[in-house]
N, CA, C and O atoms as CSV, one atom per row, in Angstrom:
chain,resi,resn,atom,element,x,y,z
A,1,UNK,N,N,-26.612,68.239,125.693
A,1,UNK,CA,C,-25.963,69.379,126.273
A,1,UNK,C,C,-24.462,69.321,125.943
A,1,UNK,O,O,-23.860,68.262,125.762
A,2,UNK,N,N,-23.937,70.473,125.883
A,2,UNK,CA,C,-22.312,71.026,125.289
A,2,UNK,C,C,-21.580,70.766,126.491
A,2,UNK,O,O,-22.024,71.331,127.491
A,3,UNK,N,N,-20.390,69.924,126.664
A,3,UNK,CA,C,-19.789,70.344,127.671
A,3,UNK,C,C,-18.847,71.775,127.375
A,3,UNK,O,O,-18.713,72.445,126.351
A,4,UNK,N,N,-18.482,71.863,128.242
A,4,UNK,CA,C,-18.098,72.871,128.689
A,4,UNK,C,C,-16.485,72.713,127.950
A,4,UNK,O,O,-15.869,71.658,128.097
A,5,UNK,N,N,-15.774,74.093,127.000
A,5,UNK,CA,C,-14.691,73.976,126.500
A,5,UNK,C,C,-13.941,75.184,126.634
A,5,UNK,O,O,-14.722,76.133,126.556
A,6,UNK,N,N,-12.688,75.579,126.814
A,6,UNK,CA,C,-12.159,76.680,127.114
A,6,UNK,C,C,-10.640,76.218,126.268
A,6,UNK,O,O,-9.989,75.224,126.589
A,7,UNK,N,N,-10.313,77.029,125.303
A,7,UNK,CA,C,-8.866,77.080,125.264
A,7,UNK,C,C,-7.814,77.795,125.343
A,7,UNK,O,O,-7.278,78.336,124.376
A,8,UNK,N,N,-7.310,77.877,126.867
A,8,UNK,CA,C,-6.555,79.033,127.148
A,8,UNK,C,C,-4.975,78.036,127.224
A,8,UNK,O,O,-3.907,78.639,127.327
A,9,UNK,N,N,-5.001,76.948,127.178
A,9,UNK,CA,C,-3.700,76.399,126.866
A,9,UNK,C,C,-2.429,76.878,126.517
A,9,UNK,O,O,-2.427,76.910,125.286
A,10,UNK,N,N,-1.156,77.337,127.017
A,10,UNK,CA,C,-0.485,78.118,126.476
A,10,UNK,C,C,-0.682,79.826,126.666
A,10,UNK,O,O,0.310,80.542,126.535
A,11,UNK,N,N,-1.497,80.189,126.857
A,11,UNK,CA,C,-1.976,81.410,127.388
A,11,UNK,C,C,-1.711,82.042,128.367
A,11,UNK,O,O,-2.107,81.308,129.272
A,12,UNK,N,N,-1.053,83.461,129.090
A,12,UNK,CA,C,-0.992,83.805,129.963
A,12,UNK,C,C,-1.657,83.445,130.890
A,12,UNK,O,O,-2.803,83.374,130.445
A,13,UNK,N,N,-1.658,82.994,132.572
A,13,UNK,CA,C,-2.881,83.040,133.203
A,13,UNK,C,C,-2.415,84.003,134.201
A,13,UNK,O,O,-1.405,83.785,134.870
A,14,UNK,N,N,-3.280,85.300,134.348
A,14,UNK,CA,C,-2.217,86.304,134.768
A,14,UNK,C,C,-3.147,86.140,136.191
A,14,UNK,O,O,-2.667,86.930,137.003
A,15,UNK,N,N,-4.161,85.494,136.722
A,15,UNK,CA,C,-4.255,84.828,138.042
A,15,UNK,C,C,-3.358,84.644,138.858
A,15,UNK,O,O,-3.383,84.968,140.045
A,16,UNK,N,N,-2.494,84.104,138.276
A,16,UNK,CA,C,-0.991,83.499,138.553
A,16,UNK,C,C,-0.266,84.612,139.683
A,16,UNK,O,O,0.256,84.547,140.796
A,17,UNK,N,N,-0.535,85.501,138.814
A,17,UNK,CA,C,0.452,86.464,139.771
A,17,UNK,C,C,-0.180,86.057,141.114
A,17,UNK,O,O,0.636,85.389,141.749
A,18,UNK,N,N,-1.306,86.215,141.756
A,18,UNK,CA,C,-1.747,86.280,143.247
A,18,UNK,C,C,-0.652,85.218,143.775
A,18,UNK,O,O,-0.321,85.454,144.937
A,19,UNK,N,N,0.037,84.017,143.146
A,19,UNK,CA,C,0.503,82.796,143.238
A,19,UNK,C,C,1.807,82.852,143.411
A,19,UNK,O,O,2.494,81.924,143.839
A,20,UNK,N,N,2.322,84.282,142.985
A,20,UNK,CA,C,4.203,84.312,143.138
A,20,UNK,C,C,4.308,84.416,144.266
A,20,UNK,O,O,3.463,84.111,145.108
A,21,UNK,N,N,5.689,85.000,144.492
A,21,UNK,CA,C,6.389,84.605,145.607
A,21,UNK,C,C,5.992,86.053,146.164
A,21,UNK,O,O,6.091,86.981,145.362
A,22,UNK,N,N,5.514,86.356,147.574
A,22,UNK,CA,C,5.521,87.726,147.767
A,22,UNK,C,C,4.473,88.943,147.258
A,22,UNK,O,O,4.743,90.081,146.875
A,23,UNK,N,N,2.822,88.083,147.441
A,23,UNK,CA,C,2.397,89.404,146.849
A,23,UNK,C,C,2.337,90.742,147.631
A,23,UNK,O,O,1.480,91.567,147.313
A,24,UNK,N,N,3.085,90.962,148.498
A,24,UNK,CA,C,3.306,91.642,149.494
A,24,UNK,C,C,4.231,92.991,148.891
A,24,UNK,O,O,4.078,94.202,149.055
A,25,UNK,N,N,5.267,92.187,148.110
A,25,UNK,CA,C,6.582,92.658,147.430
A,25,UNK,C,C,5.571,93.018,145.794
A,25,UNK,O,O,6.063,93.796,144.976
A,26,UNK,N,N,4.706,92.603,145.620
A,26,UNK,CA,C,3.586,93.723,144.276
A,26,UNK,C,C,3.244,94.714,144.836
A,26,UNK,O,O,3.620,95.660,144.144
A,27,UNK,N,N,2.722,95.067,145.735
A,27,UNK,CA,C,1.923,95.898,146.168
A,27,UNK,C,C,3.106,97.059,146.552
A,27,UNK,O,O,3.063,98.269,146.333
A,28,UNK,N,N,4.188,96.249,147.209
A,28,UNK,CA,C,5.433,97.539,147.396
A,28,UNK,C,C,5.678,98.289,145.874
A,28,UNK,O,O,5.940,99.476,145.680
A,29,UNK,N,N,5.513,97.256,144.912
A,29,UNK,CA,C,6.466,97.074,143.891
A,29,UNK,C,C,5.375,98.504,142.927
A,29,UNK,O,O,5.751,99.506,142.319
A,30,UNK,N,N,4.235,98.052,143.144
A,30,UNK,CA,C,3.206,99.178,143.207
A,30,UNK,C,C,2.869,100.520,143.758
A,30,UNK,O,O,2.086,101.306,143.225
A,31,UNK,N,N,3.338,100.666,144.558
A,31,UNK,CA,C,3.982,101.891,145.115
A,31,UNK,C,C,4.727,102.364,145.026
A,31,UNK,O,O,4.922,103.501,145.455
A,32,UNK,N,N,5.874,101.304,144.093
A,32,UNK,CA,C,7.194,102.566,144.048
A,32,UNK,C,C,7.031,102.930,142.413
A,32,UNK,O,O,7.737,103.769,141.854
A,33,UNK,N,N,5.578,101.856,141.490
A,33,UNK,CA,C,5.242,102.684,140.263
A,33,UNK,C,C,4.899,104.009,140.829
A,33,UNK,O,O,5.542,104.929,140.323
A,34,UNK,N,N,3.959,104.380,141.846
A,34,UNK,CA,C,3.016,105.169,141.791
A,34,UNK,C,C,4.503,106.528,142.168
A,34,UNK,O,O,4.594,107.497,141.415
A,35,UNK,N,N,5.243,106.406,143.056
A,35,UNK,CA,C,5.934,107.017,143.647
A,35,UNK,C,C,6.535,107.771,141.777
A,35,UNK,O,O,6.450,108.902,141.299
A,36,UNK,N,N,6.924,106.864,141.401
A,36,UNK,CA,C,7.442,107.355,139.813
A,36,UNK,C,C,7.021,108.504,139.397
A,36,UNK,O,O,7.378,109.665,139.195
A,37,UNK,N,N,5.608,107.366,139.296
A,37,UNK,CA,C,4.566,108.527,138.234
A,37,UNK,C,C,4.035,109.544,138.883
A,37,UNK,O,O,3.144,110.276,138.451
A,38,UNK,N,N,4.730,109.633,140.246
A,38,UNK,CA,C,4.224,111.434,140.834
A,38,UNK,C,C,4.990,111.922,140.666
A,38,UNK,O,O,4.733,113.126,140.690
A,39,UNK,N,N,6.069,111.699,140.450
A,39,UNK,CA,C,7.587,112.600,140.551
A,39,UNK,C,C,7.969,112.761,138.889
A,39,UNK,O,O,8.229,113.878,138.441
A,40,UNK,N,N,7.976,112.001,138.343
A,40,UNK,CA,C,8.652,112.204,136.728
A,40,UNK,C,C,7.325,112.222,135.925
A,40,UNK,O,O,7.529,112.598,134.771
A,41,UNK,N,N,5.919,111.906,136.208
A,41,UNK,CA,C,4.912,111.253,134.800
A,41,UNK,C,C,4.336,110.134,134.982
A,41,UNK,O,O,5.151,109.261,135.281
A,42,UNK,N,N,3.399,109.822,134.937
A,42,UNK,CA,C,2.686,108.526,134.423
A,42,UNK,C,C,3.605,107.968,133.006
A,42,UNK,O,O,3.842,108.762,132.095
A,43,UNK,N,N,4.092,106.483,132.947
A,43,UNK,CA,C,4.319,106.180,132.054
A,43,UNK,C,C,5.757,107.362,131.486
A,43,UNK,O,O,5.548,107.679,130.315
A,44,UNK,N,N,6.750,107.858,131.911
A,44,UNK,CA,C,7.174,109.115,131.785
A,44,UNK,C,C,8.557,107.608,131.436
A,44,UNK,O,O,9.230,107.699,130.409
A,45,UNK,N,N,8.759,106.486,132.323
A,45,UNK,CA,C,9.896,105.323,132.444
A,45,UNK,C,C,9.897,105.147,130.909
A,45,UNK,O,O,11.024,105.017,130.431
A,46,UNK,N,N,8.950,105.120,130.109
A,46,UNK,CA,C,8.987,104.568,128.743
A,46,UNK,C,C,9.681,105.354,127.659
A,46,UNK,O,O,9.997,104.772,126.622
A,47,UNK,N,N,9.970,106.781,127.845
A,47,UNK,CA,C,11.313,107.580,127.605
A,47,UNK,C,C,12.276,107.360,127.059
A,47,UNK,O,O,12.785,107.625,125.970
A,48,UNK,N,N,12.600,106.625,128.270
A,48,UNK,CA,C,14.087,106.851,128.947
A,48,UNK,C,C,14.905,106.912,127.419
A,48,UNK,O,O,14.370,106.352,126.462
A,49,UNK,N,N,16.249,107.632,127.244
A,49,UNK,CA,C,16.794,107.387,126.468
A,49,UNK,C,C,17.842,106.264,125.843
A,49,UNK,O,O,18.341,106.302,124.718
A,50,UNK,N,N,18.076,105.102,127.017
A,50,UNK,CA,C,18.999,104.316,126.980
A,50,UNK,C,C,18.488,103.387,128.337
A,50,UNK,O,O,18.474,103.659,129.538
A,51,UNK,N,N,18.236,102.644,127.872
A,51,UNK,CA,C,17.695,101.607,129.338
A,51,UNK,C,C,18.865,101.233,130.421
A,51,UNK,O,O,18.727,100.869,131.589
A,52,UNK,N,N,20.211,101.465,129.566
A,52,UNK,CA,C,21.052,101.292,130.479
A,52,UNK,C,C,21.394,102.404,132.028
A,52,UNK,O,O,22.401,102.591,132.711
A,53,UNK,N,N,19.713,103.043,132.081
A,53,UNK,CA,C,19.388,103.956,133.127
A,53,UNK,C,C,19.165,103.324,134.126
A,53,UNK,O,O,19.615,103.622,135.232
A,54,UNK,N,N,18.303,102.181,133.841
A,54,UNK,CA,C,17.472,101.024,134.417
A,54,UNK,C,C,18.688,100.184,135.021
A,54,UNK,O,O,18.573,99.659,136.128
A,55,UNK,N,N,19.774,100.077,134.317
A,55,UNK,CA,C,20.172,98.980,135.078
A,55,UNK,C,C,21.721,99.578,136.011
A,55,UNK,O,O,22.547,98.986,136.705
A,56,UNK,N,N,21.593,100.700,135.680
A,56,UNK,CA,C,22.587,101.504,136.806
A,56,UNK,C,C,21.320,101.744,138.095
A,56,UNK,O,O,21.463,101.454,139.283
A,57,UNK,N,N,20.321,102.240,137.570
A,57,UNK,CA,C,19.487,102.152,139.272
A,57,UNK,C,C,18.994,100.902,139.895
A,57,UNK,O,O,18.542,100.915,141.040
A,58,UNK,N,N,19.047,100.067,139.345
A,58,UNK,CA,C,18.872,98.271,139.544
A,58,UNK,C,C,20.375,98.015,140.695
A,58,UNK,O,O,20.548,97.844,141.901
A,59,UNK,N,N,21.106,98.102,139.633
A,59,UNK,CA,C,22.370,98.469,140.371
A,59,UNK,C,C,22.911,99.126,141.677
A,59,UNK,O,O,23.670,98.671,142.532
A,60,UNK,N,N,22.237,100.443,141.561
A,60,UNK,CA,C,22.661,101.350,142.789
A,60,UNK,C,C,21.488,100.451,143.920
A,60,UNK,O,O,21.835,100.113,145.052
A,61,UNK,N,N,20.316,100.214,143.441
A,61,UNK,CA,C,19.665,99.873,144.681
A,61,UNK,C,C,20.145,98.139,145.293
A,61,UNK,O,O,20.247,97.942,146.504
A,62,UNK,N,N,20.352,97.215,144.456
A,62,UNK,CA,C,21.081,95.948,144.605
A,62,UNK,C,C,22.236,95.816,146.107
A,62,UNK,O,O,22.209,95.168,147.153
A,63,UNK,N,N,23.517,97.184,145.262
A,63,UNK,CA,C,24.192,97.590,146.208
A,63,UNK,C,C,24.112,97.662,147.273
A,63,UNK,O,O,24.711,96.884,148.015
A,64,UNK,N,N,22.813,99.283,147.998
A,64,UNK,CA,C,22.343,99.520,148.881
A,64,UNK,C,C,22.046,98.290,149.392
A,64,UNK,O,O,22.579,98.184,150.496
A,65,UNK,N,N,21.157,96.873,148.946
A,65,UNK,CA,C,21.100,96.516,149.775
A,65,UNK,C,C,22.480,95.344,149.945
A,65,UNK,O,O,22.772,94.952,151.075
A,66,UNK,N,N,22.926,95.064,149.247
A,66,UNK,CA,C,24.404,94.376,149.740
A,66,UNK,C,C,25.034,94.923,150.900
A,66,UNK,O,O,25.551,94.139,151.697
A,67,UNK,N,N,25.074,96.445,151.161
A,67,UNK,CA,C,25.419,97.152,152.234
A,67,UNK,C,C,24.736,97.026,153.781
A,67,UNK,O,O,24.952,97.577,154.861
A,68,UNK,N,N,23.884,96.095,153.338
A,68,UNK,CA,C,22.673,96.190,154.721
A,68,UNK,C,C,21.367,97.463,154.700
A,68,UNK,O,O,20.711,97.696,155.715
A,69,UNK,N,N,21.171,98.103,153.564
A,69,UNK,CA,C,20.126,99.148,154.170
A,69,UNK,C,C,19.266,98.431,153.180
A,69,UNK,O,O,19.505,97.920,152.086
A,70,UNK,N,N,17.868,98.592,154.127
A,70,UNK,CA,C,16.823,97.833,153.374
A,70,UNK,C,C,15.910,99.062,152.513
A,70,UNK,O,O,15.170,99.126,151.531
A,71,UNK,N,N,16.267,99.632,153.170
A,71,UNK,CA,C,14.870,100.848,152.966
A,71,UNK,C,C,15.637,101.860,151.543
A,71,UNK,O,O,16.734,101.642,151.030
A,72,UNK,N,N,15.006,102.568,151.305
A,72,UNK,CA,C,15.430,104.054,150.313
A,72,UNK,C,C,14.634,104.858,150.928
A,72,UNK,O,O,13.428,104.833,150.684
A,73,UNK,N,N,15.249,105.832,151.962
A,73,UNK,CA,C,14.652,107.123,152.757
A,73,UNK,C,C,14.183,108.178,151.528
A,73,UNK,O,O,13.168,108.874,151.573
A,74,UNK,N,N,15.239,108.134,150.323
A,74,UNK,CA,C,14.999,109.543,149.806
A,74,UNK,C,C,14.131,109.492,148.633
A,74,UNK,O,O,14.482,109.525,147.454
A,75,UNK,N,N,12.472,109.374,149.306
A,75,UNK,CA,C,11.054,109.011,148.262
A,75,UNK,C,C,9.852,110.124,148.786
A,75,UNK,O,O,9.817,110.337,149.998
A,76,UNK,N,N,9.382,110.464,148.366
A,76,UNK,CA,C,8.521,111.417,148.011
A,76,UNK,C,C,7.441,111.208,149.180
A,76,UNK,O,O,6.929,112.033,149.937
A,77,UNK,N,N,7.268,109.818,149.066
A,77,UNK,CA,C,6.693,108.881,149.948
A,77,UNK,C,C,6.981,108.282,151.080
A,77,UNK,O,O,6.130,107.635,151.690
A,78,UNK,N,N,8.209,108.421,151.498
A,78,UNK,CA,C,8.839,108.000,152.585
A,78,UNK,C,C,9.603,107.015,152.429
A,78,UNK,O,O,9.765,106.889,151.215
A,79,UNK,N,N,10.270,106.099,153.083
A,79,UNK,CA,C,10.858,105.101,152.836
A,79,UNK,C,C,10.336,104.089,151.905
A,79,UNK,O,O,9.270,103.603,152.285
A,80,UNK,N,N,10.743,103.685,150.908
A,80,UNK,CA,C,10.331,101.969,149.967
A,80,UNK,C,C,11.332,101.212,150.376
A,80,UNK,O,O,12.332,101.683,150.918
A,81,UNK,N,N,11.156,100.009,150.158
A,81,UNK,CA,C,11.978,99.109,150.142
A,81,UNK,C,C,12.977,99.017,149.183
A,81,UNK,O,O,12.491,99.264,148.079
A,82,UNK,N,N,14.424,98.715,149.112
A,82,UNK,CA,C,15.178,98.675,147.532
A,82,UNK,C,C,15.110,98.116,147.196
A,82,UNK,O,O,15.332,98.267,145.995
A,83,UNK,N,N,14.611,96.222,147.763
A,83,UNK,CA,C,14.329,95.378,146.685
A,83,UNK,C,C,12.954,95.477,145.861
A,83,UNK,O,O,12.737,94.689,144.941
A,84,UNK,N,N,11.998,96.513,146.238
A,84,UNK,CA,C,10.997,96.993,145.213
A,84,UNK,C,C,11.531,97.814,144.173
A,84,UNK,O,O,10.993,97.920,143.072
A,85,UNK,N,N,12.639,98.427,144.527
A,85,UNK,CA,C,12.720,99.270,143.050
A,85,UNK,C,C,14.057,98.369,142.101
A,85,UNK,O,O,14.381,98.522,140.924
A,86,UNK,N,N,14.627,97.410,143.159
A,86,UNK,CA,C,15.341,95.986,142.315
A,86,UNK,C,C,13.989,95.765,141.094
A,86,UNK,O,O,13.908,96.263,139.971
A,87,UNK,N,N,13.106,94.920,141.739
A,87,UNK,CA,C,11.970,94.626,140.784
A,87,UNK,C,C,11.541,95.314,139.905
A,87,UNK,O,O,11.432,94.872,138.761
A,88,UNK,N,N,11.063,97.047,140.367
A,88,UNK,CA,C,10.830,97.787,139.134
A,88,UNK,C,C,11.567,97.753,138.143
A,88,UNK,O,O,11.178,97.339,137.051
A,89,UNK,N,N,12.829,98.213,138.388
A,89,UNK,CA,C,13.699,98.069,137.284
A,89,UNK,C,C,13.826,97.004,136.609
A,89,UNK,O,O,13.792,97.044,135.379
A,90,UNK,N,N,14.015,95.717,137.371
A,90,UNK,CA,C,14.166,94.616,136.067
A,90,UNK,C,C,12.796,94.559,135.271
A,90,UNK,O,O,12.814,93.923,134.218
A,91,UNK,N,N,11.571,95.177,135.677
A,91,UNK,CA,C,10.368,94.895,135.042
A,91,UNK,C,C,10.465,95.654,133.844
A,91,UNK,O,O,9.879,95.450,132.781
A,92,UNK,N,N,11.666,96.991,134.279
A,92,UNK,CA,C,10.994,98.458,132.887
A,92,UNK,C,C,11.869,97.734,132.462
A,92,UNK,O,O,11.317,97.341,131.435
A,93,UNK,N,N,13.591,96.876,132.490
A,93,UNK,CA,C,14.303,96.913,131.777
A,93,UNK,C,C,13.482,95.382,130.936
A,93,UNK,O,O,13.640,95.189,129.730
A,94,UNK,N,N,12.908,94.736,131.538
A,94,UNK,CA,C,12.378,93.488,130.876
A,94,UNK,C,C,11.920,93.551,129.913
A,94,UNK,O,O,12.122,92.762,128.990
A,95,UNK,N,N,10.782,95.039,129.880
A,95,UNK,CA,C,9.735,95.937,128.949
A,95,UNK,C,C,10.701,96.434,127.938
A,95,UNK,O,O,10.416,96.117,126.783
A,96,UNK,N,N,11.727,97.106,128.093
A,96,UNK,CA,C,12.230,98.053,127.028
A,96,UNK,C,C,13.624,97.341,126.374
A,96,UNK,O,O,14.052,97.802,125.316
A,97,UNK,N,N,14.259,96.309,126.966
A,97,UNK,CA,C,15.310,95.257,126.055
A,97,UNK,C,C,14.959,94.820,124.999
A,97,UNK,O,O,14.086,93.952,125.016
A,98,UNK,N,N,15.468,95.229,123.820
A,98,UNK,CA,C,15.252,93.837,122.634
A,98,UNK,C,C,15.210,92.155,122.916
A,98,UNK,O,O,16.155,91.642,123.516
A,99,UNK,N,N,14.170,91.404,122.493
A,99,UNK,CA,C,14.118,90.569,122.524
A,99,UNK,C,C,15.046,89.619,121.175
A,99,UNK,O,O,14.839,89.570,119.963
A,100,UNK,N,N,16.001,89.017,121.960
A,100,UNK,CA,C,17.193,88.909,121.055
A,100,UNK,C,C,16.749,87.834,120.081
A,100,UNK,O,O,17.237,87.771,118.952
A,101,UNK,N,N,15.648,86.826,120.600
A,101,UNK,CA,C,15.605,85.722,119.775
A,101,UNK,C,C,14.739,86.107,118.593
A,101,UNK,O,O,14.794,85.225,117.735
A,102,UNK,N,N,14.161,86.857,118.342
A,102,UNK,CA,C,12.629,87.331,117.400
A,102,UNK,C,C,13.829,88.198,116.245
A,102,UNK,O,O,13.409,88.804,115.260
């Protein structure tokens, strides 16, 4: 009999995610995709003309919360959190930056 061989070594293990910090803060972070893609498009972020969009609203929401407000009242959806749309943004800007070393 074969034992048993798998080589995912080096490989994403996208399991992992259940494992970060906060899957609480995905699921927000998931809602403020969905909040997006009702208001501008599904996939509508991949656009953008200059990512440096991404990191002025990274920015404005960072702020907000440096100021003490946790929430963003003005959503389609009601209040999100701003450190969910902190996260979105570094995720689209993560997605759409040149990768400098390649």
């Amino acid at each position: 009999m074969t034992k048993f061989q798998k080589f995912d070594a080096g490989k994403p293990q996208w399991s992992g995610l259940v494992r970060l910090p906060g899957p609480a803060a995905l699921l927000r972070t998931i809602a403020r995709n969905e909040h997006g893609a009702a208001q501008y498009g599904r996939d509508n972020w991949r656009g953008v003309e200059s990512p440096d969009r991404y990191k002025d609203a990274l920015l404005r929401h960072a702020f907000s919360l440096c100021r003490g407000e946790l929430l963003d009242e003005h959503t389609a959806y009601g209040p999100l959190h701003h450190t969910d749309a902190v996260i979105w943004n570094a995720l689209a800007l993560s997605e759409l930056l040149p990768d400098e070393g390649k």
